[in-house]
OpenMM code with the backbone's topology and positions (N, CA, C; nanometers):
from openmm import Vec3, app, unit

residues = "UNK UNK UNK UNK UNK UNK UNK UNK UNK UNK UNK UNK UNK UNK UNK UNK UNK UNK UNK UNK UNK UNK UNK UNK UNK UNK UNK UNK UNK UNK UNK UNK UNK UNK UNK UNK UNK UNK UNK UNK UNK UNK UNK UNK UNK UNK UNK UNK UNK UNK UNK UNK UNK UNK UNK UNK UNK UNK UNK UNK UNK UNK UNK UNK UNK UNK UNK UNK UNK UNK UNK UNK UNK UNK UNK UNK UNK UNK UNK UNK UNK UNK UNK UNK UNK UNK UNK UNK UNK UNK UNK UNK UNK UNK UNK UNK UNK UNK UNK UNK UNK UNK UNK UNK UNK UNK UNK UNK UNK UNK UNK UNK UNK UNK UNK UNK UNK UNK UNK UNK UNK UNK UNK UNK UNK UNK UNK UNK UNK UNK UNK UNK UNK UNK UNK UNK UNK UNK UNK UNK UNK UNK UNK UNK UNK UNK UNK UNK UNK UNK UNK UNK UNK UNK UNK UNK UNK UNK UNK UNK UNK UNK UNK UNK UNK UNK UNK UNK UNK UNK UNK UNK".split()
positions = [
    Vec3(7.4100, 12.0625, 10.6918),
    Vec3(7.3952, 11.9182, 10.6875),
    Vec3(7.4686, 11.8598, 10.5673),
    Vec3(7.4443, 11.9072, 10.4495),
    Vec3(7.5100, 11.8829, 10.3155),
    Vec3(7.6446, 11.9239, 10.3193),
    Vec3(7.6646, 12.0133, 10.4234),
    Vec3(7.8672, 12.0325, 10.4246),
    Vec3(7.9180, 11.9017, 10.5035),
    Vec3(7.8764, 11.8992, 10.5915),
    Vec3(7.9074, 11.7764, 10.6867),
    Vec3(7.9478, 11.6467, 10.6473),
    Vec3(7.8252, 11.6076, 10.5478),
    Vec3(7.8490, 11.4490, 10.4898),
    Vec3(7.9477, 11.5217, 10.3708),
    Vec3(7.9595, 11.6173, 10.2807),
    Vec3(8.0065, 11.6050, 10.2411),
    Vec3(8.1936, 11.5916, 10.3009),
    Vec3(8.2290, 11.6629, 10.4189),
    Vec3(8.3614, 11.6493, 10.4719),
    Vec3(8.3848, 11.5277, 10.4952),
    Vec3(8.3044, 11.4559, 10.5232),
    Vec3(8.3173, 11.3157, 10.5947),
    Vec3(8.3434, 11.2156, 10.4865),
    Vec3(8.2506, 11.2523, 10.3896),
    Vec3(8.3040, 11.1514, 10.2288),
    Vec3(8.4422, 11.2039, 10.2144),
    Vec3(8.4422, 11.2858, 10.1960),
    Vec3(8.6297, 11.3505, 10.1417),
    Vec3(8.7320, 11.3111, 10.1863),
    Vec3(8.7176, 11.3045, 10.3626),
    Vec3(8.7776, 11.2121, 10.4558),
    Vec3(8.7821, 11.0968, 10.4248),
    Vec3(8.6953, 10.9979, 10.4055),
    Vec3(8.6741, 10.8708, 10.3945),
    Vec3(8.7461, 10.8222, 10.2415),
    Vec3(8.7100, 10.9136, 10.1926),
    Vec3(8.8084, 10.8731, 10.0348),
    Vec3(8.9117, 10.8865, 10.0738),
    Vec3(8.9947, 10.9699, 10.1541),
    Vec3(9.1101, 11.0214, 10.1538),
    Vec3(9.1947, 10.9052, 10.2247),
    Vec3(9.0971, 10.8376, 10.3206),
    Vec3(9.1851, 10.7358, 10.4188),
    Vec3(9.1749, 10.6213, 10.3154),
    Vec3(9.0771, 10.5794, 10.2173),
    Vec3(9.0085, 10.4349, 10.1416),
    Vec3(9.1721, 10.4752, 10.0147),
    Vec3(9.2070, 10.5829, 10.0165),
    Vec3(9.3064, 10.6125, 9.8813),
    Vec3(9.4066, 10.5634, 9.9504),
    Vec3(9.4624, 10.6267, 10.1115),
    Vec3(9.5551, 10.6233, 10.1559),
    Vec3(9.6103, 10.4599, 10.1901),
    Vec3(9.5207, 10.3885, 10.2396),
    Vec3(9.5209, 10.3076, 10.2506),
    Vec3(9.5576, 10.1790, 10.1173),
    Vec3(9.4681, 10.2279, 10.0291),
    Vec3(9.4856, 10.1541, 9.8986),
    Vec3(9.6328, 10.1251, 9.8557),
    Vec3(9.7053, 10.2773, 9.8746),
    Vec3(9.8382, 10.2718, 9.8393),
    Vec3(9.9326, 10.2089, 9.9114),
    Vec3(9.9051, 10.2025, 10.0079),
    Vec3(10.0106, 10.1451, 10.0918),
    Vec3(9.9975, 9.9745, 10.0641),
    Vec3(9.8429, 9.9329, 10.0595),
    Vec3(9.8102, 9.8084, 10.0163),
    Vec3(9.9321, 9.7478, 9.9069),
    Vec3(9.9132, 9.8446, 9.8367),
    Vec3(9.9739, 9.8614, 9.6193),
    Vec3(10.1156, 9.8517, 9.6561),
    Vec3(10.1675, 9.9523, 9.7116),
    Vec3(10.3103, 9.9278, 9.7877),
    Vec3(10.3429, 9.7951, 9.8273),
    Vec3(10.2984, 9.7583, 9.9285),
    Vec3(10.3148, 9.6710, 9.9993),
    Vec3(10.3464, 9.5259, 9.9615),
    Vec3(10.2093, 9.5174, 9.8433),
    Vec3(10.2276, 9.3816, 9.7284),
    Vec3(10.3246, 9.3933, 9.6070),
    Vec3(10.3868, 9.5146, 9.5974),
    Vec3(10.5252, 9.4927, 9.4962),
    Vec3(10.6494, 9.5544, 9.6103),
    Vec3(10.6532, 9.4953, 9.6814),
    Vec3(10.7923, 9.5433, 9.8124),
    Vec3(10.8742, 9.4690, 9.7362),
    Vec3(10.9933, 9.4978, 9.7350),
    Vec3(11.1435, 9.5036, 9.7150),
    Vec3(11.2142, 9.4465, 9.8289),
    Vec3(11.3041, 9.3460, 9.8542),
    Vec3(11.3967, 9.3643, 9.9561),
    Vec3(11.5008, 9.2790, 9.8685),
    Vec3(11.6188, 9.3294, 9.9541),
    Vec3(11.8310, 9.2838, 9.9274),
    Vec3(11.7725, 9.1764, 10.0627),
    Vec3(11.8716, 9.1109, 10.0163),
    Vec3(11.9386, 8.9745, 10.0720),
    Vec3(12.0301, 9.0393, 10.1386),
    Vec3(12.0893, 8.9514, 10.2152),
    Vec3(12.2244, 8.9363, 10.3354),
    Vec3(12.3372, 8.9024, 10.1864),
    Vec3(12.2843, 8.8390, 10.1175),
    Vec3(12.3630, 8.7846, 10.0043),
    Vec3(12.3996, 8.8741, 9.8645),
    Vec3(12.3097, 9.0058, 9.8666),
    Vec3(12.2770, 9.0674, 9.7519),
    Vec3(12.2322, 9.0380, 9.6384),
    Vec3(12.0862, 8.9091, 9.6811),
    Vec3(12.0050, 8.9408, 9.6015),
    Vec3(11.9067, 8.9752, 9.6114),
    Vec3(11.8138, 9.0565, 9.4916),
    Vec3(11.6958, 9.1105, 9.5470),
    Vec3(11.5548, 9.0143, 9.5164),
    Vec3(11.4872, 9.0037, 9.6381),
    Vec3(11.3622, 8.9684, 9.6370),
    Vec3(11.2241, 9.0558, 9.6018),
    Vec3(11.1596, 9.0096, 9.5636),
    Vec3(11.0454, 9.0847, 9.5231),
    Vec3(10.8943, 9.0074, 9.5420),
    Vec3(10.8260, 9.0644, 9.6335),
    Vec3(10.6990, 8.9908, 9.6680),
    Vec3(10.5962, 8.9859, 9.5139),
    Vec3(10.6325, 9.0782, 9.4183),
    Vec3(10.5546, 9.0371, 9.2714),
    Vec3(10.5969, 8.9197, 9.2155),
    Vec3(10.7187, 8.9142, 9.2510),
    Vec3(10.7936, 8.7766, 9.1801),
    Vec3(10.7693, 8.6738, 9.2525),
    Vec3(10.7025, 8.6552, 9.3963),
    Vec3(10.6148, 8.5567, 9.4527),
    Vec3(10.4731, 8.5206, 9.4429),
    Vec3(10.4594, 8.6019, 9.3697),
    Vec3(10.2761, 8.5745, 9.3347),
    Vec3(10.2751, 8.4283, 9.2971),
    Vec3(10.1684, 8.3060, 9.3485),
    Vec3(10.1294, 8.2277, 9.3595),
    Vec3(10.2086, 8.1459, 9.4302),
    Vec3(10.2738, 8.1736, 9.5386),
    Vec3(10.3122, 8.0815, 9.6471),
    Vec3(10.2790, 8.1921, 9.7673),
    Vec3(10.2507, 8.1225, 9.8689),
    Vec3(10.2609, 8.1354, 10.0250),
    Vec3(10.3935, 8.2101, 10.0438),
    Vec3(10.3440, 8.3700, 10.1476),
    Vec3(10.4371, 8.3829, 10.1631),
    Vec3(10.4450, 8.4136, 10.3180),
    Vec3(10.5796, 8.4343, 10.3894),
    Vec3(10.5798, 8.4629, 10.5128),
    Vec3(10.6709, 8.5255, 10.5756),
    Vec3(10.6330, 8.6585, 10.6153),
    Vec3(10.7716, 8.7886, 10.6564),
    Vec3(10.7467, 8.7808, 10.7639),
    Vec3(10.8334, 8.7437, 10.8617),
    Vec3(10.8778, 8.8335, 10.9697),
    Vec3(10.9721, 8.9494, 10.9989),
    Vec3(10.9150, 9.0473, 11.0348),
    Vec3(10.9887, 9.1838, 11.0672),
    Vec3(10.9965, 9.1762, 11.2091),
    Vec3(11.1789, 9.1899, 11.1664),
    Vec3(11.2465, 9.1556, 11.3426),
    Vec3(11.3593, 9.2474, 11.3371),
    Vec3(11.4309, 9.2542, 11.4864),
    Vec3(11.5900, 9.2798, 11.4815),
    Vec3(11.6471, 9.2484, 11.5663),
    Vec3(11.7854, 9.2733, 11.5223),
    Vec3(11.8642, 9.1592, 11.6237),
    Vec3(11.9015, 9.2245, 11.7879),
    Vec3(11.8057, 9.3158, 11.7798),
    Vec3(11.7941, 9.3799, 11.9594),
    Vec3(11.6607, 9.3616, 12.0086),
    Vec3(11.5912, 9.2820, 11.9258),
    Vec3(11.4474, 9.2518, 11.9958),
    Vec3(11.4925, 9.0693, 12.0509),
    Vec3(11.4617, 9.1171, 12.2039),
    Vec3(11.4796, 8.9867, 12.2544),
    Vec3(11.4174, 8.8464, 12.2467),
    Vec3(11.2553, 8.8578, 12.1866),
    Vec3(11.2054, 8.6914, 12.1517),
    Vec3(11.2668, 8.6551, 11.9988),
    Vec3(11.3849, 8.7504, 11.9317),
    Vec3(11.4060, 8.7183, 11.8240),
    Vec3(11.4714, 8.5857, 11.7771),
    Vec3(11.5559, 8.5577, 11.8613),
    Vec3(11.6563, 8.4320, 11.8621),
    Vec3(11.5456, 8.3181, 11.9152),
    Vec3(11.4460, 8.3644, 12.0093),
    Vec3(11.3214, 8.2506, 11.9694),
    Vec3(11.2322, 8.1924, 11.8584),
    Vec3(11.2358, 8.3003, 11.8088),
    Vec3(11.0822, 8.3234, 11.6604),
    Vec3(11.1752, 8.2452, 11.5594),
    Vec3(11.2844, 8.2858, 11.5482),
    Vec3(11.4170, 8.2284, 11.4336),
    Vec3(11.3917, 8.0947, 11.4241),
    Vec3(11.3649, 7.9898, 11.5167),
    Vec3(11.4011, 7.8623, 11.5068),
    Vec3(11.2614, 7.8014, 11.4703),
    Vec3(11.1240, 7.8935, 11.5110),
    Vec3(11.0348, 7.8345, 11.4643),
    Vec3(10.9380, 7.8331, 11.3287),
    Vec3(11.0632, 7.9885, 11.2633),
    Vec3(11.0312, 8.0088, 11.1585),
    Vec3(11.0964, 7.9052, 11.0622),
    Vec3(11.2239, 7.8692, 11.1237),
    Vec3(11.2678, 7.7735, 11.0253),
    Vec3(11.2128, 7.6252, 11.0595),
    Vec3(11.1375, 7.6079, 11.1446),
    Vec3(11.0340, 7.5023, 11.1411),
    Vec3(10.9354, 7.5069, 11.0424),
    Vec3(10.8907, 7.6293, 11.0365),
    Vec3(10.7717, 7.6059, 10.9217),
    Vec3(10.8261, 7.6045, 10.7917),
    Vec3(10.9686, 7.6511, 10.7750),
    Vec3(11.0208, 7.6618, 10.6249),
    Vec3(11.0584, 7.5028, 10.6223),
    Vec3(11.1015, 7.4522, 10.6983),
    Vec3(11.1088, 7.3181, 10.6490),
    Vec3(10.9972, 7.1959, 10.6164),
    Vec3(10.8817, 7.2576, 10.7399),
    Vec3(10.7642, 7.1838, 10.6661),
    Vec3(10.6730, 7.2100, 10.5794),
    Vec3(10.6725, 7.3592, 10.5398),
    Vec3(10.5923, 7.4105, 10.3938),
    Vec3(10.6590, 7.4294, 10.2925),
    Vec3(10.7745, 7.4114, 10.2732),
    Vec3(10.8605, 7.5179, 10.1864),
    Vec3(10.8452, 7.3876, 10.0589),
    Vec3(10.8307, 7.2616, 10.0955),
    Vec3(10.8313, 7.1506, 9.9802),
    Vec3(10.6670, 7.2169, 9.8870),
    Vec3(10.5746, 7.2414, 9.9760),
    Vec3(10.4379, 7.2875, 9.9119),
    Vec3(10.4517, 7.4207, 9.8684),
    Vec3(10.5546, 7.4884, 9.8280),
    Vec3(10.5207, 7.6303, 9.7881),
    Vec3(10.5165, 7.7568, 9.8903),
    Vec3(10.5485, 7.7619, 9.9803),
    Vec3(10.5512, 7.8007, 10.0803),
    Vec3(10.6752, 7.8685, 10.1026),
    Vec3(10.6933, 8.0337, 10.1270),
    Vec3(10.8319, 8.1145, 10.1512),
    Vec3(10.8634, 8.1649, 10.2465),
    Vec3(10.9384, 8.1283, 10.3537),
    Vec3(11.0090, 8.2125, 10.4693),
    Vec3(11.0684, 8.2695, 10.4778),
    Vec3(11.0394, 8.4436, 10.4883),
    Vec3(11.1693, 8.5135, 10.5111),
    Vec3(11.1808, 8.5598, 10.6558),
    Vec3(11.2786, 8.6306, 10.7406),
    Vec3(11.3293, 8.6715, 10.8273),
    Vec3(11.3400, 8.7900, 10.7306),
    Vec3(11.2749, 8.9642, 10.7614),
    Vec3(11.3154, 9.0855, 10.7157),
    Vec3(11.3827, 9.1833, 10.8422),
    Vec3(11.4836, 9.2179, 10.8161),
    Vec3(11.5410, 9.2896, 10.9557),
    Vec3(11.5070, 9.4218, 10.8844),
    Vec3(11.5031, 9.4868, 11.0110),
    Vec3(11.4863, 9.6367, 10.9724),
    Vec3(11.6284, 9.7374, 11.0862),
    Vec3(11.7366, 9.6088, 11.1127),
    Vec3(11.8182, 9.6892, 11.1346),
    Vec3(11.8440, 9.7727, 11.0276),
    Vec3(11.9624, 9.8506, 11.1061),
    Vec3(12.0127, 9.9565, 10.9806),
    Vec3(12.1284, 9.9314, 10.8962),
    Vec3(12.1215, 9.9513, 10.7948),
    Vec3(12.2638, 9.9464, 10.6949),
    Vec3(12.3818, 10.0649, 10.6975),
    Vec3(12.3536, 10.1819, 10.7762),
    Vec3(12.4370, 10.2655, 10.8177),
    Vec3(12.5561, 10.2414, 10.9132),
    Vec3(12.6611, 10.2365, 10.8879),
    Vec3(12.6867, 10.2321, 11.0088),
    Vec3(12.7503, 10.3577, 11.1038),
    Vec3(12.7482, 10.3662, 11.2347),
    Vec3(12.7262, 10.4362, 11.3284),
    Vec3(12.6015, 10.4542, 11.3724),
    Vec3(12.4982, 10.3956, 11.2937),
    Vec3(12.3622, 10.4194, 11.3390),
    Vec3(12.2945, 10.3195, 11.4106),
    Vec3(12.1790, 10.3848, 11.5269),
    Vec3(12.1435, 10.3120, 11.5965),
    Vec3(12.0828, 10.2215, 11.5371),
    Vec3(12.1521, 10.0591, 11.5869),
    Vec3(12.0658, 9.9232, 11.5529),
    Vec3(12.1342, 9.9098, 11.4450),
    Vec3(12.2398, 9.9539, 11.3754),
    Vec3(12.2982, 9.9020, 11.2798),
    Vec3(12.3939, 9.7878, 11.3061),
    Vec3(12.3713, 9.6805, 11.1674),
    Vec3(12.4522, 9.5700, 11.1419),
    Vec3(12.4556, 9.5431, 10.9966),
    Vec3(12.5645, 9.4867, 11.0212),
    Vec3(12.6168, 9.4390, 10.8913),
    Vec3(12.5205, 9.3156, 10.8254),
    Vec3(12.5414, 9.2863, 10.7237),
    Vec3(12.5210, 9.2105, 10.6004),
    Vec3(12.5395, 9.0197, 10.7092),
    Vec3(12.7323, 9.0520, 10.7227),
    Vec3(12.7527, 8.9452, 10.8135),
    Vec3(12.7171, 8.9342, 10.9342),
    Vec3(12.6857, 9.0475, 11.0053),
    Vec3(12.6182, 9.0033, 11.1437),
    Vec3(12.4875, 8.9619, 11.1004),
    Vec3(12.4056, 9.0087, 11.0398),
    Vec3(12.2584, 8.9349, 11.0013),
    Vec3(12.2435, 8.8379, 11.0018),
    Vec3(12.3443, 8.7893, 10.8770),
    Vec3(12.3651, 8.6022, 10.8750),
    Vec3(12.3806, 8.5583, 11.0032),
    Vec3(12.4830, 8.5919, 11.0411),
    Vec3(12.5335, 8.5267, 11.1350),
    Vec3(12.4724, 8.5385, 11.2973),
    Vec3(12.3538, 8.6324, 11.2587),
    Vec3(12.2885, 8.6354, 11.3618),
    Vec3(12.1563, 8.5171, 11.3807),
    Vec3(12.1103, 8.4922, 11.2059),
    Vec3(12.0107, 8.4099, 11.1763),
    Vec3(12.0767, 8.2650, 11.2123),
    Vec3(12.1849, 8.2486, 11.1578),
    Vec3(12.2527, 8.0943, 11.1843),
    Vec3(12.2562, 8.0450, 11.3064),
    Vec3(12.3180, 8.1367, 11.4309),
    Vec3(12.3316, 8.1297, 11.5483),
    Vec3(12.1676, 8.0424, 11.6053),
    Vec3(12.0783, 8.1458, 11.5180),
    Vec3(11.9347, 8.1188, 11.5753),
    Vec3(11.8217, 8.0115, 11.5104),
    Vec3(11.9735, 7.9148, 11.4081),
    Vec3(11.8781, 7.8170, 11.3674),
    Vec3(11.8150, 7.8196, 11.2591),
    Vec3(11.8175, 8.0037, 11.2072),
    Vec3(11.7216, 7.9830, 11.0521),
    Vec3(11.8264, 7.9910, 10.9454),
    Vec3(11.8112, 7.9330, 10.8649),
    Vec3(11.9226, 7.9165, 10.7089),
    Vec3(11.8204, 7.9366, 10.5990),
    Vec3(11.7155, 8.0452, 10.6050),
    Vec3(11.6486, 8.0778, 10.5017),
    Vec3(11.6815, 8.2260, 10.4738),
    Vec3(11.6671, 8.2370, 10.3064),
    Vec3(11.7864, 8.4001, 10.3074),
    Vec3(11.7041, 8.4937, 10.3772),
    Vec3(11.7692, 8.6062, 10.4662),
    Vec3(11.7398, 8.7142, 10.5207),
    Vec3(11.7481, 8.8378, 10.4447),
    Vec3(11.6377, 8.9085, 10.4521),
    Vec3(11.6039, 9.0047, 10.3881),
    Vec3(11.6006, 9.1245, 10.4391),
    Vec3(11.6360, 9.2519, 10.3689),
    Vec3(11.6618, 9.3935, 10.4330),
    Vec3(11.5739, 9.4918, 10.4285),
    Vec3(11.5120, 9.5573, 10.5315),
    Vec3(11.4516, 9.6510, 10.4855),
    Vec3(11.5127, 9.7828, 10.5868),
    Vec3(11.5676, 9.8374, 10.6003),
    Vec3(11.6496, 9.9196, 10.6715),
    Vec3(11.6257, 10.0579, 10.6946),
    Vec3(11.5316, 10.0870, 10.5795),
    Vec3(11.4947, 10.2289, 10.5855),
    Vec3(11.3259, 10.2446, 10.6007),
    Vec3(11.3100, 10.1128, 10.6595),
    Vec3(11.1825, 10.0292, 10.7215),
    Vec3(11.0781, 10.0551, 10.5913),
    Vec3(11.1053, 10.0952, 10.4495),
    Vec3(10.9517, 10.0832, 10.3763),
    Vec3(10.8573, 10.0355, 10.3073),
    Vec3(10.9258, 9.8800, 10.3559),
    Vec3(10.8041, 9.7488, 10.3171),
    Vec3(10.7435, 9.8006, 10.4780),
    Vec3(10.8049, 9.7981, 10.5956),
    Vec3(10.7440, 9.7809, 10.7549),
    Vec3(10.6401, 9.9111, 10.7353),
    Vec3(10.6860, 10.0345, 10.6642),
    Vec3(10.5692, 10.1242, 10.6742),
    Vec3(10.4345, 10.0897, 10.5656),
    Vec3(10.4793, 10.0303, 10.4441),
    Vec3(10.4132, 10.0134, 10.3629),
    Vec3(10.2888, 9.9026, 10.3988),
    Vec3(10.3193, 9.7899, 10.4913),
    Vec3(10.2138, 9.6905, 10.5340),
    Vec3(10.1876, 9.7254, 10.7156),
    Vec3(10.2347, 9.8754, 10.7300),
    Vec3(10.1362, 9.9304, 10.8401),
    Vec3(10.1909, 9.9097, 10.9942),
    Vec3(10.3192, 9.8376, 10.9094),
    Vec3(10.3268, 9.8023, 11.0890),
    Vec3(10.4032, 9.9315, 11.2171),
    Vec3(10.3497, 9.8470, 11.3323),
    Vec3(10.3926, 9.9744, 11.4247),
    Vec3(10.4533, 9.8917, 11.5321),
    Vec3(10.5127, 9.7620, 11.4946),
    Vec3(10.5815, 9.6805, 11.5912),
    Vec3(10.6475, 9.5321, 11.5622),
    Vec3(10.7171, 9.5535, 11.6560),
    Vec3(10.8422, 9.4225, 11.6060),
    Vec3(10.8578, 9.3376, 11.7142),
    Vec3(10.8567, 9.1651, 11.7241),
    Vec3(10.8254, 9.0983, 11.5762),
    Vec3(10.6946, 9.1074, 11.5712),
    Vec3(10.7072, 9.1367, 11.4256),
    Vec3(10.5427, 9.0614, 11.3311),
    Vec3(10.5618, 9.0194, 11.1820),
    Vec3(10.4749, 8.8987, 11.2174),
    Vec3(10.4500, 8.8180, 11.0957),
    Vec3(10.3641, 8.8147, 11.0045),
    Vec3(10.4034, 8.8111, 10.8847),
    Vec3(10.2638, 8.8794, 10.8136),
    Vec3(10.2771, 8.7286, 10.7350),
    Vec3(10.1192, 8.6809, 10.6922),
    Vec3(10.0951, 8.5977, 10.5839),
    Vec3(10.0530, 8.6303, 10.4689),
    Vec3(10.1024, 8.6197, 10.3499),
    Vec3(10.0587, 8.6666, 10.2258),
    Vec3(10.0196, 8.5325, 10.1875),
    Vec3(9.8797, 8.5202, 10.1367),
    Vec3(9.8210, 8.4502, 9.9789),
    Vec3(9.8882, 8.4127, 9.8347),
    Vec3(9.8847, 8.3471, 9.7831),
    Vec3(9.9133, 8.3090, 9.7018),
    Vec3(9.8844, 8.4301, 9.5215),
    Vec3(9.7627, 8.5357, 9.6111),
    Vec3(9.7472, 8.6420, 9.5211),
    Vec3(9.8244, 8.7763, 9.5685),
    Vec3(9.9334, 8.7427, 9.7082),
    Vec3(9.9621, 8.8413, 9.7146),
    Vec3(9.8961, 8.9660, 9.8102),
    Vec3(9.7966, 8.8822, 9.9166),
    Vec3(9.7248, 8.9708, 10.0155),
    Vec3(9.7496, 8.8900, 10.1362),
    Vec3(9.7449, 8.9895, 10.2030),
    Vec3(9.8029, 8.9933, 10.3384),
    Vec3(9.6472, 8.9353, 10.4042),
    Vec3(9.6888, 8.8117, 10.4421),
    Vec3(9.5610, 8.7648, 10.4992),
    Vec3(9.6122, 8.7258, 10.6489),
    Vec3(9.6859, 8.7271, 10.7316),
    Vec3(9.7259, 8.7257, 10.8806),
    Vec3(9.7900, 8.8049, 10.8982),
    Vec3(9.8303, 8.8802, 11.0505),
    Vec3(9.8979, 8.9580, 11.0929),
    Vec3(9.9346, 8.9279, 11.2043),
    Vec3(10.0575, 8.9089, 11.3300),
    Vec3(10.0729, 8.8380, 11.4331),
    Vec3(10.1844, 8.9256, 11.4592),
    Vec3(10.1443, 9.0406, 11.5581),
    Vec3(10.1989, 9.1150, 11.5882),
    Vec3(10.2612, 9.0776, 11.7511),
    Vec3(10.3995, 9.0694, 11.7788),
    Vec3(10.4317, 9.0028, 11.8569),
    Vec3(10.4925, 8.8377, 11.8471),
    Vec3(10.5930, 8.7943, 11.8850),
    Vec3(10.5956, 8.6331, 11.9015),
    Vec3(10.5839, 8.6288, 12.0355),
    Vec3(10.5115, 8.5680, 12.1162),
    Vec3(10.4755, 8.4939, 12.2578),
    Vec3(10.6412, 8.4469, 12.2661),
    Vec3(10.6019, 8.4023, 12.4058),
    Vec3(10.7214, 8.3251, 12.4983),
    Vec3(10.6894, 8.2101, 12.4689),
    Vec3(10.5794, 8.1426, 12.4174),
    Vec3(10.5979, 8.0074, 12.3692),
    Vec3(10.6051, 7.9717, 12.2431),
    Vec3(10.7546, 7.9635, 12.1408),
    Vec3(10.7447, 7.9759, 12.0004),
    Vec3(10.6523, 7.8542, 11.9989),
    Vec3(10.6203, 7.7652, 12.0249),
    Vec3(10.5057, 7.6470, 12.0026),
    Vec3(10.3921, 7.7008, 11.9659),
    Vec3(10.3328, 7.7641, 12.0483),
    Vec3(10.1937, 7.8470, 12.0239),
    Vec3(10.1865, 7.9219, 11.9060),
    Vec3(10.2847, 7.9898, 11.8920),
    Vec3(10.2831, 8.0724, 11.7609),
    Vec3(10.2967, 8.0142, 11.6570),
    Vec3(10.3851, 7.9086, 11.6727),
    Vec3(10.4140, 7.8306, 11.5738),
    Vec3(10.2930, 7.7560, 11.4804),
    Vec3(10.2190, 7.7005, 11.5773),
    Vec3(10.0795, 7.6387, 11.5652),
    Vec3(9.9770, 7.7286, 11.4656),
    Vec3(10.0225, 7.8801, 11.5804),
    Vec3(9.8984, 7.9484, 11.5343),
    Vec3(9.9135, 7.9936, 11.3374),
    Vec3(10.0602, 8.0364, 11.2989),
    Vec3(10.1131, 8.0320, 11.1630),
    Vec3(10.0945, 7.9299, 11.0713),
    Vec3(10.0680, 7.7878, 11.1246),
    Vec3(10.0535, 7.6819, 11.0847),
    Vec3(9.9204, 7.6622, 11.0352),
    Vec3(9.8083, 7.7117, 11.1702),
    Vec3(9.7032, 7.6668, 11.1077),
    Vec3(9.6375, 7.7788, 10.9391),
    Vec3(9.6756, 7.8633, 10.9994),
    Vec3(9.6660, 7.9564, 10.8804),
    Vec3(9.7327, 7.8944, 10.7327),
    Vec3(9.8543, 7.8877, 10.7012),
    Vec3(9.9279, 7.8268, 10.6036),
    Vec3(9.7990, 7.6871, 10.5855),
    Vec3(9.8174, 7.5982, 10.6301),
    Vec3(9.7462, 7.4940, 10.5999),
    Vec3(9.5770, 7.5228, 10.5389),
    Vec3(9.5254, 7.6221, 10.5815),
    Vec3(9.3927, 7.6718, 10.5260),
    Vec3(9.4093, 7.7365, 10.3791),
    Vec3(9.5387, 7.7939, 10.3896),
    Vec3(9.5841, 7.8682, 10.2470),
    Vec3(9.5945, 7.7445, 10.1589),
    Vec3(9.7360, 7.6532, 10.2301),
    Vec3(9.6746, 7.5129, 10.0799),
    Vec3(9.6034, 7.4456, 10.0658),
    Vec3(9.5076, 7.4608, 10.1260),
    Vec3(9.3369, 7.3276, 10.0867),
    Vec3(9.2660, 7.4458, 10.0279),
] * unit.nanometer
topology = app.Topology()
chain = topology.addChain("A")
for resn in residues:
    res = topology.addResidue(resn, chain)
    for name in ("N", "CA", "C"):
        topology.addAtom(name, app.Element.getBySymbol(name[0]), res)
């Protein structure tokens, strides 16, 4: 009986550690620009932030693009940060790889003109857990991931809304 709970605590620490770290990760992520500069979610602490992890072979992407730059234009005056993070690849010959300029020029096409960010060797996408593309994550103003919106719908409206009401609860 006393081996038992004890495996099960050991376990449970082991996932509460595992987890922790990736948390710890996650709130000092790193990403390059399309432009080469680097962003840093520590260096956003106390504004709103908002990643989408996409690529330019996921098909609602050229949808989600235009409504992300809807919300960057109506939060971004309150503190509020939109990025677009691709997790194409920076290799090239490799599958899903693009360039620096196709990125841009993939975001422009689709309406967003907020800088695009790289994660290519996906380990902000492993670090905040994800296991699918698009998703939008909302960070706090302390830097915690308080939404997750895995998927954009066929109606960027809906989603749009649904990102919205969240953001707006973050600034009151």
């Amino acid at each position: 009986m006393l081996r038992r709970y004890f495996s099960k605590t050991v376990i449970m620490v082991i996932l509460a550690v595992t987890g922790f770290y990736s948390s710890t990760q996650a709130q000092t992520a790193t990403f390059r620009t399309t432009e080469g500069q680097t962003v840093s979610l520590s260096d956003l602490r106390g504004k709103i932030v908002v990643l989408s992890f996409g690529g330019t072979w996921v098909p609602l992407e050229s949808k989600e693009l235009p409504a992300l730059q809807k919300i960057s234009d109506r939060y971004s005056a309150r503190g509020v940060k939109v990025f677009w993070v691709s997790i194409n690849s920076s290799r090239e010959g490799a599958k899903n790889f693009s360039s620096d300029a196709n990125l841009q020029a993939f975001a422009q096409r689709s309406g967003f003109t907020q800088p695009v960010l790289r994660d290519p060797d996906q380990e902000a996408y492993k670090a905040f857990n994800l296991d699918a593309i698009p998703t939008v994550i909302i960070i706090d103003r302390q830097g915690n991931v308080v939404k997750k919106y895995v998927g954009f719908g066929t109606d960027p409206g809906e989603s749009y809304s649904e990102i919205s009401k969240v953001i707006e609860q973050l600034l009151n």
